[in-house]
C-alpha positions as CSV (number, residue, x, y, z in Angstrom):
1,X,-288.0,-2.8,26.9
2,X,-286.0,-5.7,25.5
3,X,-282.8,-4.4,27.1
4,X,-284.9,-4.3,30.6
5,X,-286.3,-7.8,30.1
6,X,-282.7,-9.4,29.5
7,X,-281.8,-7.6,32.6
8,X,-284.3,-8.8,34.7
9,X,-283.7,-12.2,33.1
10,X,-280.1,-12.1,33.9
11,X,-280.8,-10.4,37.4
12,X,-282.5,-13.9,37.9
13,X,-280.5,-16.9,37.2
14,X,-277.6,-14.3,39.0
15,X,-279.9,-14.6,42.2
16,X,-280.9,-18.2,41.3
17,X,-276.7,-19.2,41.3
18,X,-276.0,-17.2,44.6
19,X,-279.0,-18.8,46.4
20,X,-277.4,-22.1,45.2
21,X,-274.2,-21.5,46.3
22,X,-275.2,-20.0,49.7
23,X,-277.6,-22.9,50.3
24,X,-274.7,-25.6,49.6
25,X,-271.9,-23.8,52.0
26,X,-274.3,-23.4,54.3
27,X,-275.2,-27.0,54.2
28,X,-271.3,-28.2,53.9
29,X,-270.6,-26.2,57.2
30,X,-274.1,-27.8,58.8
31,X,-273.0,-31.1,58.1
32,X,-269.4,-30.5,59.3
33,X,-271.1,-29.4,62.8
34,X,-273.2,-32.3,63.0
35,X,-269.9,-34.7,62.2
36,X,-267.6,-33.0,64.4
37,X,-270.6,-33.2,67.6
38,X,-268.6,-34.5,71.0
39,X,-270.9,-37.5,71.0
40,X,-268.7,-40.8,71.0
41,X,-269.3,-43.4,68.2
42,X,-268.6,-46.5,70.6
43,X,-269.9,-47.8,73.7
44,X,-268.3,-49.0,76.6
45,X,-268.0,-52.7,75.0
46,X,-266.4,-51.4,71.6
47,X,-264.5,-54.4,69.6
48,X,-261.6,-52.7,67.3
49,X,-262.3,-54.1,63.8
50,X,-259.5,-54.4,61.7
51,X,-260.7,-55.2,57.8
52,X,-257.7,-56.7,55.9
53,X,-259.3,-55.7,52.7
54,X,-258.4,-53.8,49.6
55,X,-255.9,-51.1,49.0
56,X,-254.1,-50.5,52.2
57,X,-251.5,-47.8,52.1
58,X,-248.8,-45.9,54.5
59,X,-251.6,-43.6,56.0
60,X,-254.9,-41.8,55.2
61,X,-255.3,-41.1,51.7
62,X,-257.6,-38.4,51.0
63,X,-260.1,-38.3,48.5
64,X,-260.0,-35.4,45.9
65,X,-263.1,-33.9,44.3
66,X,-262.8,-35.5,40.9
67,X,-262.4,-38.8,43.4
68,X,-265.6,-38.4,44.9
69,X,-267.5,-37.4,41.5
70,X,-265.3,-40.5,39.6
71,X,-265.2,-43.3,42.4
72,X,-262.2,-44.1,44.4
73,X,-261.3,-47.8,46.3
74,X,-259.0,-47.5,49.4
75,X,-258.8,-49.4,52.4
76,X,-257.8,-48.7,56.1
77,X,-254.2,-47.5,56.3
78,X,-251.4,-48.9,58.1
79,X,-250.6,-45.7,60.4
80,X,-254.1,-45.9,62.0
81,X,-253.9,-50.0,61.9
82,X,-250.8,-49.7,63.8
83,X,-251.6,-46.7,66.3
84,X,-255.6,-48.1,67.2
85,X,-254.2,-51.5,68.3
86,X,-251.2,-50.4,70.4
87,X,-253.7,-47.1,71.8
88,X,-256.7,-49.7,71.9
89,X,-254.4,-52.4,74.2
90,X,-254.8,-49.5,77.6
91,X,-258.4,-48.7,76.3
92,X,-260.8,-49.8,79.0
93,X,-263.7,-49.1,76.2
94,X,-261.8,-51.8,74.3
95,X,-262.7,-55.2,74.8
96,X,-260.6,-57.2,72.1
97,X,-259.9,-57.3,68.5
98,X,-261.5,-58.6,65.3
99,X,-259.7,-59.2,62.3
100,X,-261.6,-59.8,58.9
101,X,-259.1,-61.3,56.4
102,X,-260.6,-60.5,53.2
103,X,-257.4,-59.8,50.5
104,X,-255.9,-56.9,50.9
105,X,-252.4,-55.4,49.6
106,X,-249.8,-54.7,52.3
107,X,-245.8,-55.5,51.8
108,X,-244.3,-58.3,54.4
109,X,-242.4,-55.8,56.1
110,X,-245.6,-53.5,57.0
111,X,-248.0,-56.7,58.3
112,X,-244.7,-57.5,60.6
113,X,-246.0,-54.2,62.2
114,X,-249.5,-55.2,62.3
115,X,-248.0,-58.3,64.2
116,X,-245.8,-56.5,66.9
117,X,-248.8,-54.4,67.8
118,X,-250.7,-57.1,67.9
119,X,-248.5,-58.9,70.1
120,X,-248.0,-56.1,72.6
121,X,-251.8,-55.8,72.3
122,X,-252.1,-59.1,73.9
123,X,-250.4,-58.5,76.9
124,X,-253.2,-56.7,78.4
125,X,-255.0,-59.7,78.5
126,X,-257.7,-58.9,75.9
127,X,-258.6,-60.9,73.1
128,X,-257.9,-61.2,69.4
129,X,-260.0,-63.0,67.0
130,X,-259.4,-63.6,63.2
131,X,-262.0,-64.6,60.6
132,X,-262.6,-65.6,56.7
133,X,-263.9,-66.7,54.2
134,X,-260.7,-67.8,52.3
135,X,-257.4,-66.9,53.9
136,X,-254.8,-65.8,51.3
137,X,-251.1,-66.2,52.8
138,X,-250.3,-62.7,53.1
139,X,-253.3,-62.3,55.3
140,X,-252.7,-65.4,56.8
141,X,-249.8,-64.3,58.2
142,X,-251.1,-61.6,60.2
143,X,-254.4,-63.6,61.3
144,X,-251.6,-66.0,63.1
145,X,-251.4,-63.1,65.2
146,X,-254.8,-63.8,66.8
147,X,-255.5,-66.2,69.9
148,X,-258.5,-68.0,67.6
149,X,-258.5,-68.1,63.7
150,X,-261.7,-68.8,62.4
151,X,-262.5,-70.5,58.7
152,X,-265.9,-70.5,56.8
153,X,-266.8,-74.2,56.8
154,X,-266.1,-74.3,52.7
155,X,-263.5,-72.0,52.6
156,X,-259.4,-72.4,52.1
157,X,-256.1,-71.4,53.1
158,X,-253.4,-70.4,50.7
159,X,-250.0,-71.1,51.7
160,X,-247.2,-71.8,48.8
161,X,-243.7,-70.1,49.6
162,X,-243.1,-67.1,47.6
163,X,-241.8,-65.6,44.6
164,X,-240.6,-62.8,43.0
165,X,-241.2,-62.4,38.9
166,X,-239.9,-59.7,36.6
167,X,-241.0,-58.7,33.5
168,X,-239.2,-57.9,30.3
169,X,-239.4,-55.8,27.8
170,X,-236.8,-56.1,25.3
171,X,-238.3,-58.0,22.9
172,X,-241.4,-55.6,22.9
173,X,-239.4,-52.4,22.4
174,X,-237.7,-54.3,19.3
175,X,-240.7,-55.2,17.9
176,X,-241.5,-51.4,17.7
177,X,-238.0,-50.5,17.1
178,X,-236.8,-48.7,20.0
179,X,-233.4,-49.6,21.8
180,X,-232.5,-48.5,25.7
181,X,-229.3,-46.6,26.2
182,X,-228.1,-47.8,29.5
183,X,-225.2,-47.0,31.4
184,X,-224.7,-48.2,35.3
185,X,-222.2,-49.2,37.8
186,X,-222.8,-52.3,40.0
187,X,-223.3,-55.6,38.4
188,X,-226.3,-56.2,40.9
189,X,-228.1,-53.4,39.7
190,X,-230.6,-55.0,37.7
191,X,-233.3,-52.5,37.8
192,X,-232.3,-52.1,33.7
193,X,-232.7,-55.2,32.8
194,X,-236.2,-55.8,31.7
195,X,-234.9,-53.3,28.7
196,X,-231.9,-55.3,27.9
197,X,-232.0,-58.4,28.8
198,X,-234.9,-61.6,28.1
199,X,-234.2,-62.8,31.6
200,X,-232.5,-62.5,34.7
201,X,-228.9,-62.4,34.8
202,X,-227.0,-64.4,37.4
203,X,-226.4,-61.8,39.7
204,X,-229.9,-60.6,39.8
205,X,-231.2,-64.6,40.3
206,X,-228.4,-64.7,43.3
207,X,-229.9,-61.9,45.6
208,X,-233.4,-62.4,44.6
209,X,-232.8,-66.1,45.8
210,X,-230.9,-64.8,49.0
211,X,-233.5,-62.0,50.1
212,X,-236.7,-64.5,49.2
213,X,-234.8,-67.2,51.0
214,X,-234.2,-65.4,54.4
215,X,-237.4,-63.4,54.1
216,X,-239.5,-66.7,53.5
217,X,-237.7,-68.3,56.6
218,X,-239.1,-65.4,59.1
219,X,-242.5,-65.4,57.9
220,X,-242.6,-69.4,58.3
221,X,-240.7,-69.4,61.3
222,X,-243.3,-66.7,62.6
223,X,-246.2,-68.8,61.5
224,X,-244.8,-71.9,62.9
225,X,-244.0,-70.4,66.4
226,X,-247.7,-68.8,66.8
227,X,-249.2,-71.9,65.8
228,X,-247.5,-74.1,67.3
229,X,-246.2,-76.2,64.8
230,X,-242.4,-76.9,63.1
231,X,-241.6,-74.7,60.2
232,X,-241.0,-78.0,58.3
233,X,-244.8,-78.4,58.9
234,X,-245.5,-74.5,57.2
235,X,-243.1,-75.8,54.2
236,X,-245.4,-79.1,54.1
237,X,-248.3,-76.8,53.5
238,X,-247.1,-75.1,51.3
239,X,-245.1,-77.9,48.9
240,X,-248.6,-79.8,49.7
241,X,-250.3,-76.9,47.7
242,X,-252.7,-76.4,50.7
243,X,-255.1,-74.4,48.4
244,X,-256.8,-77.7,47.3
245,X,-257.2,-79.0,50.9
246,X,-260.4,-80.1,52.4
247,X,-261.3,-77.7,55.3
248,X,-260.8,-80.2,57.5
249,X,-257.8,-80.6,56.7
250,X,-256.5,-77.0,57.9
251,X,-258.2,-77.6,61.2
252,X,-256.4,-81.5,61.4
253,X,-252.8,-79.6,60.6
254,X,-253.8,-76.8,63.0
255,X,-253.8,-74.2,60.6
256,X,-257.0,-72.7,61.9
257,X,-258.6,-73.3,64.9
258,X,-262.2,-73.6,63.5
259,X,-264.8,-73.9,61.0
260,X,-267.1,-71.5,61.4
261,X,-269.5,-69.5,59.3
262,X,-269.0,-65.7,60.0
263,X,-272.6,-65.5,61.7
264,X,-271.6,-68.2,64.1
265,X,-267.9,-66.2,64.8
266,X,-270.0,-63.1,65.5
267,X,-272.5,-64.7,68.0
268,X,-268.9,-66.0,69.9
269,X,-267.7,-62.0,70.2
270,X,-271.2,-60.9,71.3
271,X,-271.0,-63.9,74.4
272,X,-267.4,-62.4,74.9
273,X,-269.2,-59.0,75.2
274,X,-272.1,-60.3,77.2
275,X,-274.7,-59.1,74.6
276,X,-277.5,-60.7,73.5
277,X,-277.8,-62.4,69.6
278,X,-279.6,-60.0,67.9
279,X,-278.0,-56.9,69.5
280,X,-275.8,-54.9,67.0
281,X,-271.6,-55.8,67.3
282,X,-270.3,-52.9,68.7
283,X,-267.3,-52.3,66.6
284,X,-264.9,-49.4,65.5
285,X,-262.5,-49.1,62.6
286,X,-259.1,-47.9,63.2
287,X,-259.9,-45.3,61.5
288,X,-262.7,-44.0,63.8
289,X,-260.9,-44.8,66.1
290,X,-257.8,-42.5,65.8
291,X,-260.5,-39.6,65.3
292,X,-262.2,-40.6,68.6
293,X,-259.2,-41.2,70.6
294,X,-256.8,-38.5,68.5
295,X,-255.8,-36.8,71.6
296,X,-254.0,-39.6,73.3
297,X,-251.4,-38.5,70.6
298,X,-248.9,-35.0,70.9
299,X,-250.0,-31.7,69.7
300,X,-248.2,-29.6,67.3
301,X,-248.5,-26.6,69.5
302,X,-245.8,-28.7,72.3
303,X,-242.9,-30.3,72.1
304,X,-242.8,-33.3,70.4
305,X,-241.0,-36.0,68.0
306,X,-241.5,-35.6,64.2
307,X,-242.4,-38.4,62.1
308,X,-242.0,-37.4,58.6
309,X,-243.4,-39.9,55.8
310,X,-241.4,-40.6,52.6
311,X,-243.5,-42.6,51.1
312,X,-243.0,-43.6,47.1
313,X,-241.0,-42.6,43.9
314,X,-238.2,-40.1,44.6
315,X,-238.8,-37.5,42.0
316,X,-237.7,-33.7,41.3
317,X,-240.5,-32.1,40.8
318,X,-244.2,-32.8,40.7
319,X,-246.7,-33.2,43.3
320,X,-246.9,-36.9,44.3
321,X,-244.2,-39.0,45.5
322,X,-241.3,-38.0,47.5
323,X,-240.9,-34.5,45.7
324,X,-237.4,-33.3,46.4
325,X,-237.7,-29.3,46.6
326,X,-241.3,-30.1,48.5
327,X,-239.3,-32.4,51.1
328,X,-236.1,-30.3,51.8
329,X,-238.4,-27.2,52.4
330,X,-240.5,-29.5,55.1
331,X,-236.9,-30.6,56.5
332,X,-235.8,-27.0,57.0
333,X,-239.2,-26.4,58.1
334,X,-238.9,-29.1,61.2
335,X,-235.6,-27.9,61.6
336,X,-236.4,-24.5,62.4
337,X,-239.2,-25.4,64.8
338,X,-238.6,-25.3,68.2
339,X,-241.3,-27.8,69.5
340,X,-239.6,-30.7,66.9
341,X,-237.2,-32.3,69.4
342,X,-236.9,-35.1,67.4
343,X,-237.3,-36.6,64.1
344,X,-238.1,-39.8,62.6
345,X,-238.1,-40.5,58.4
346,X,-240.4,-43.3,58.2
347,X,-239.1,-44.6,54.2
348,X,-241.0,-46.4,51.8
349,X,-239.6,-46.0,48.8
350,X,-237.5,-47.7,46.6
351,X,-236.1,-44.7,45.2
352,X,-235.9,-42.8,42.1
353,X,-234.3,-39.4,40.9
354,X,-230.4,-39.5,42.2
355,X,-230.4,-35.5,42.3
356,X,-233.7,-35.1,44.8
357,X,-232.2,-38.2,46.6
358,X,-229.0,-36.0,47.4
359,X,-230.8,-32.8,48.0
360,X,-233.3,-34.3,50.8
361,X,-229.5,-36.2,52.2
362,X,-227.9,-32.7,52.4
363,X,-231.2,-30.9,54.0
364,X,-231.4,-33.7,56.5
365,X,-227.9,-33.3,57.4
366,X,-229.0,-29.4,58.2
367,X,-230.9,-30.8,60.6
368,X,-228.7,-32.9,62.7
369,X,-226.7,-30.0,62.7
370,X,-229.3,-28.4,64.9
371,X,-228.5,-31.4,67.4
372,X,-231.8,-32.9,67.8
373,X,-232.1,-36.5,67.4
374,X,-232.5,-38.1,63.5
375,X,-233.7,-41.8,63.4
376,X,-234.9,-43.4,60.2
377,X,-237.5,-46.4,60.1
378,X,-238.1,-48.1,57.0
379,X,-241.1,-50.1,55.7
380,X,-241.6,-52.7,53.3
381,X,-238.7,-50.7,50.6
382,X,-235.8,-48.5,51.7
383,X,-233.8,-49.1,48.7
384,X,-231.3,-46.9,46.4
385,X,-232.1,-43.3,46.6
386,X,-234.3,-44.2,50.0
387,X,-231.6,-45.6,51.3
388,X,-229.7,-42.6,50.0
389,X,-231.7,-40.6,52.2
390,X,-231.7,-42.3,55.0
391,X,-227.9,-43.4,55.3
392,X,-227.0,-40.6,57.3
393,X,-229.4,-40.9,60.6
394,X,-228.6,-41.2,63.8
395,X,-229.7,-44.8,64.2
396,X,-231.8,-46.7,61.2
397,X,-234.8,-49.0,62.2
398,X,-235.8,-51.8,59.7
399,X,-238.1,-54.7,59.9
400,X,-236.7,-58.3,59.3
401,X,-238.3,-58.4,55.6
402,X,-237.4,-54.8,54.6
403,X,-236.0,-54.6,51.3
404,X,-233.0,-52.2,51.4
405,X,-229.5,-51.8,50.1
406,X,-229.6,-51.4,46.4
407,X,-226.5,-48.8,46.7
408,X,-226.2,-48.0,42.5
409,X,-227.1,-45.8,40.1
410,X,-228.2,-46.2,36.5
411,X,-228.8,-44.2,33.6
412,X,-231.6,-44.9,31.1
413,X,-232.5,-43.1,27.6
414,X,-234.3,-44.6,24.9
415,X,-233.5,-44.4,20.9
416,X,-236.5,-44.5,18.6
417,X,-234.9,-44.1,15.5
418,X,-236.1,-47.2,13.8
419,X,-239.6,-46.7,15.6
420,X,-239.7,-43.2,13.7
421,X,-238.1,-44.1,10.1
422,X,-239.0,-48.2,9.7
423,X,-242.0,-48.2,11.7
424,X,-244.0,-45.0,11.2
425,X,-242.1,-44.0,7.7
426,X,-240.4,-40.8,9.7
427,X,-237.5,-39.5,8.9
428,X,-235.4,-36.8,10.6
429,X,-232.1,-34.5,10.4
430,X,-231.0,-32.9,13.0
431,X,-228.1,-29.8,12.9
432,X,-226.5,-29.4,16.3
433,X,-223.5,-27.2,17.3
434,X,-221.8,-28.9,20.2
435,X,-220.8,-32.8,20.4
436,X,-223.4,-33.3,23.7
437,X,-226.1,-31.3,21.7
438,X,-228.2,-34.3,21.0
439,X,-227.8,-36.4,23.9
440,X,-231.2,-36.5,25.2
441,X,-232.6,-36.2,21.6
442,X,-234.5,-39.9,21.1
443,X,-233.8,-39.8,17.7
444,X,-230.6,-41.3,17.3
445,X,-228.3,-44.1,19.5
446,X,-225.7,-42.3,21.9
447,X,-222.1,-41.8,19.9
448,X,-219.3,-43.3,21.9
449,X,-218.2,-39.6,23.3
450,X,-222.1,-38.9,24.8
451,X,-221.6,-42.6,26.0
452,X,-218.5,-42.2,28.2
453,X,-219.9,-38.7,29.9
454,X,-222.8,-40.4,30.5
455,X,-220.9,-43.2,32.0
456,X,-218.5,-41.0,34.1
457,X,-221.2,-38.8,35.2
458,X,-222.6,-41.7,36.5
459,X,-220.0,-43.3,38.2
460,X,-219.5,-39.5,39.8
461,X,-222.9,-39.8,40.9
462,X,-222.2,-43.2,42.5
463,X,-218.7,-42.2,44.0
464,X,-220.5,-39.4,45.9
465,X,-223.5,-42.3,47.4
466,X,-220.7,-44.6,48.3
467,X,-219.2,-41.5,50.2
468,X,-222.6,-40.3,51.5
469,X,-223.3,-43.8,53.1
470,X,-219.1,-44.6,54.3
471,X,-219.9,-41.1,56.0
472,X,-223.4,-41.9,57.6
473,X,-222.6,-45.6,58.7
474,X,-219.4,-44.8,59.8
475,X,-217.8,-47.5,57.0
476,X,-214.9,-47.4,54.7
477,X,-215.4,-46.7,51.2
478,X,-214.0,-50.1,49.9
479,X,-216.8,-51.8,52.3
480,X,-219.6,-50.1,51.0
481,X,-218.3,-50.5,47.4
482,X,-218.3,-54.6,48.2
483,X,-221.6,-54.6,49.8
484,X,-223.2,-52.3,47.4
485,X,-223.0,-52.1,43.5
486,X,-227.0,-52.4,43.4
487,X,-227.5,-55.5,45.4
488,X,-230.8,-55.6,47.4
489,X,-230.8,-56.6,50.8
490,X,-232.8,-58.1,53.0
491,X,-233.4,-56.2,56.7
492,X,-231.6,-59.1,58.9
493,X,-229.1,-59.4,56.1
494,X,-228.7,-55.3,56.4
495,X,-228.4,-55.8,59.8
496,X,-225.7,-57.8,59.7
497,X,-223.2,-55.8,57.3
498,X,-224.6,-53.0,59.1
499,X,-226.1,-51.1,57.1
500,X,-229.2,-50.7,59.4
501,X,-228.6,-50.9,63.6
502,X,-231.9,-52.3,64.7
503,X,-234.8,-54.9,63.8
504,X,-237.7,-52.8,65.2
505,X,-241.0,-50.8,64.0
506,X,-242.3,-47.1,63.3
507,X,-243.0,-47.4,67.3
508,X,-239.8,-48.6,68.1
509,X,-237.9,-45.7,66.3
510,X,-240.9,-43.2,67.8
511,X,-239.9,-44.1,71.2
512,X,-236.2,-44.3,71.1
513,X,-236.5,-41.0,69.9
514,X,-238.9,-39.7,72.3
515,X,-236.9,-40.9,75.0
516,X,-233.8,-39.4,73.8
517,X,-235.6,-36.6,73.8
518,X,-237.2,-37.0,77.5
519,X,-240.9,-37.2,76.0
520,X,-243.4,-39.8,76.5
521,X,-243.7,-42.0,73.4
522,X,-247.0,-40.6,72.7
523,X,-245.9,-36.9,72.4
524,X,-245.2,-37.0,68.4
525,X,-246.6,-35.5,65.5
526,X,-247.0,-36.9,61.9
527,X,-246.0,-34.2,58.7
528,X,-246.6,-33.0,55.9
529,X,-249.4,-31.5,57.3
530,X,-252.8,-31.9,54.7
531,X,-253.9,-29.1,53.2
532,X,-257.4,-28.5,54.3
533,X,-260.1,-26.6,51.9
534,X,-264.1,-27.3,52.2
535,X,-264.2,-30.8,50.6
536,X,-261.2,-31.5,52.8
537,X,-262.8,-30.0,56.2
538,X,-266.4,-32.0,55.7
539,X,-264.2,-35.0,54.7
540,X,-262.4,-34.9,58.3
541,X,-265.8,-34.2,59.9
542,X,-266.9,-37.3,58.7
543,X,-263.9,-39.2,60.7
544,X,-266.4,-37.8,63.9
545,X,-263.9,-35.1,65.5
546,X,-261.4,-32.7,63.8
547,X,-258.0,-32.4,65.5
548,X,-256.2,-35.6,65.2
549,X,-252.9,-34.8,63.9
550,X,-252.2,-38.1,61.9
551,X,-254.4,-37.0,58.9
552,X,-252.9,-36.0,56.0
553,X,-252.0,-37.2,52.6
554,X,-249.5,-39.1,51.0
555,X,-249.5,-40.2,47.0
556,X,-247.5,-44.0,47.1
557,X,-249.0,-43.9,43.4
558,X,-245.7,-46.0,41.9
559,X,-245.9,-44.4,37.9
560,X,-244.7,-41.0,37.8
561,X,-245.4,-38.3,34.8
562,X,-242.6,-39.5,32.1
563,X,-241.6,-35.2,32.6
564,X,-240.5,-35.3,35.8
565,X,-237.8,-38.3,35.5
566,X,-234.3,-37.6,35.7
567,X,-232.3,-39.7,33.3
568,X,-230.0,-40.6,36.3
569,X,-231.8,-42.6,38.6
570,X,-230.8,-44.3,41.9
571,X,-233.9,-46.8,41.9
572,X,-234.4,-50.5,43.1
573,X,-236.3,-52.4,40.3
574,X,-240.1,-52.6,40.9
575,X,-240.4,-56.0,43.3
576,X,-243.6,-57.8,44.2
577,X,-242.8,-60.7,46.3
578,X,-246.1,-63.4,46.1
């Protein structure tokens, strides 16, 4: 009787489980249908609305399960930022362009983007319109872009310059009594210095000065020439501290073009649109957008260019970053498919693991051996091992404030002894049977033997990128040698010693490609392909159409798991330019 009763009981809460289960898949698939419906989002007066705000990264980043239970904070992404406008500029649906300027986190190099398309945009005739509440100069820069720039009557402007600041840690890790054991060739390869040094050495001061120097002159000169001032005038603002100004002032100096509260900007657009003032702005994000209008881009089942993303650190193994076994396998991939014609490596990376760097360089050299068409277009960093990867393309694509170069390769290990024995009262002893035995053993400093094969294995390792990029940019050895030894460079710098052949965007490599290839320049196709399971296919449904090809996900996350780090590392040091 018992034995029957726990049956029953059991036979319940089994029943009670499945029902829940059925009634949650079926509700899942439900809501992807209603998503995924072919009714458009937008009307026939649609404004594109651009919101500089927050996080915004290379393209989509997908949320995971534990994201959507925990919280996440992204913003748009700068593929569908990009793509909307220059789609958006032949769009008869599209009337113009608004642009809320509200603080968000984007590289120089990747608003210079934002600004081509936005200039192209323009040429159709339509109209672009930038608003808020406090302009911070990064964002500034891109609102110049607009015909009208629009300022809440109490808000500010921020333009001062920029810098570049580095942290060090040396004194920190003797505090706790651990040393770095550092070997490196290149005296401008500085990415080791926050564990050896206090400051900056003079090297490291000299090419941070010449790449913020050259860099800071393009963005002024681009604000000067869209608003119509003298770039003496954009360095006034910004030795003037404009921050503290009046807002007046900003409109007296031609800085913006109005005060206006954002209300009052939105009853201008809806009199653009011929609406009435308390009818609803009819606006799209980019990233609606690119589900609505996904088609207007190629198919994977046609022939088309290939734009791989390598976006962050360069690691061996793992599963976020640019993991090397996990690229080389897409390469071969791409390589082997007869509808790629064409490739472009869009790099953002400022490199990482010298071993992964060499294994994606030899599996994209597989592919040109296919003949089809290798162009490389970098971001905001396409430095060390991403330049390492992308030294041997056809052609090489960077923006004006790019930061690339940064040919060097370092090795770094750490010695806690003193942590271990004065810090925490450790002590150990270690019996080893071979000289190298206890090399990467962080108990003990490196003996002068472990020392000079570290240091020849890696000046081997820097022989063979010095021979990698003499190869792929058609240099000699001693040139690349005098241009490298870890020093970043700027793109028009780059451009000049030729280590990149063209200033031009994503869509400038996209097309040159595409036309090598005799395709249209919309006939390409973004990889790695995402990975879609339930949580993934409602997420897409939500975007209001499934199909659009330039979906998938990409981790920029910049710490890697300590595991995965190879000791050799051909890496540009982390640098935030303010």
């Amino acid at each position: 009787m018992l034995k029957r009763f726990f049956i029953s009981v059991l036979g319940t809460i089994t029943g009670i489980w499945i029902f829940i289960i059925i009634f949650f898949v079926a509700m899942m698939f439900g809501l992807v249908s209603l998503l995924t419906s072919e009714g458009s989002i937008f009307s026939s007066k649609s404004v594109l609305y651009i919101d500089l705000a927050g996080s915004i990264v290379e393209r989509e980043y997908v949320p995971t399960v534990q994201d959507m239970v925990f919280g996440y904070e992204t913003g748009e992404n700068l593929s569908d930022i990009v793509t909307s406008i220059r789609l958006a500029k032949d769009d008869k649906d599209i009337k113009g362009i608004y642009i809320n300027c509200a603080g968000s986190s984007l590289g120089v190099a990747s608003r210079g983007e934002i600004l081509e398309a936005l200039a192209d945009f323009k040429t159709s005739g339509k109209w672009v319109y930038a608003y808020s509440d406090n302009y911070t100069q990064e964002d500034y820069y891109v609102a110049t872009g607009a015909d009208d720039i629009y300022l809440n009557p109490v808000g500010s402007v921020d333009i001062h310059g920029m810098a570049s600041t580095t942290m060090f840690f040396k004194n920190l890790l003797d505090k706790i009594g651990v040393k770095a054991e550092v070997v490196k060739v290149g005296d401008f390869k500085s990415a080791v210095e926050p564990y050896l040094r206090t400051d900056m050495s003079d090297s490291s001061v000299l090419q941070t000065r010449v790449f913020l120097d050259n860099i800071w002159g393009d963005v002024a000169g681009s604000i000067a020439k869209h608003q119509g001032v003298q770039v003496a005038d954009v360095n006034m603002w910004a030795d003037s501290i404009s921050l503290a100004w009046s807002a007046q002032q900003y409109v007296d100096a031609k800085m913006v073009t109005a005060l206006k509260y954002r209300s009052e900007v939105d009853d201008i657009i809806r009199g653009k649109l011929d609406l009435d003032s308390d009818d609803k702005l009819p606006t799209i994000s980019p990233t609606d957008y690119m589900a609505e209008h996904g088609n207007k881009l190629g198919k994977s089942s046609s022939k088309h260019v290939a734009v791989l993303y390598c976006v962050g650190d360069i690691v061996d193994a793992g599963s976020g970053g640019i993991v090397g076994p996990t690229v080389v396998a897409q390469i071969q991939e791409l390589a082997e498919d007869d509808d790629v014609s064409g490739l472009v490596l869009r790099v953002n990376s400022g490199g990482g693991s010298a071993f992964a760097s060499e294994q994606i360089w030899h599996a994209l050299e597989q592919f040109k051996e296919t003949g089809k068409p290798f162009y490389v277009s970098m971001g905001d960093y396409a430095a060390s091992g991403g330049y390492y990867i992308s030294c041997g393309a056809d052609r090489i694509y960077a923006d004006a404030n790019t930061l690339t170069g940064s040919i060097g390769i370092f090795g770094l290990l750490f010695n806690a002894e003193e942590l271990l024995s004065d810090k925490l009262g450790i002590n150990t002893q270690t019996v080893e049977t071979n000289p190298g035995s206890t090399m990467l053993i962080p108990f003990g400093p490196l003996t002068e033997r472990q020392h000079a094969a570290m240091q020849g294995y890696v000046e081997n390792g820097y022989d063979t990128f010095v021979s990698r990029v003499a190869a792929g940019r058609h240099m000699e050895p001693a040139e690349v040698r005098r241009i490298g030894g870890g020093r970043v460079w700027d793109g028009q710098s780059a451009l000049k010693l030729g280590l990149v052949d063209q200033l031009g965007d994503l869509n400038t490599a996209i097309s040159a490609v595409a036309k090598k290839c005799g395709l249209d320049s919309n006939k390409y196709v973004c990889y790695p392909k995402k990975q879609l399971g339930l949580f993934g296919i409602v997420l897409d449904g939500a975007k209001a159409k499934l199909g659009v090809e330039d979906k998938y996900l990409i981790d920029a996350a910049y710490l890697r798991e300590i595991k995965n780090m190879n000791p050799v590392q051909a890496r540009m040091e982390p640098i935030f330019i303010q």
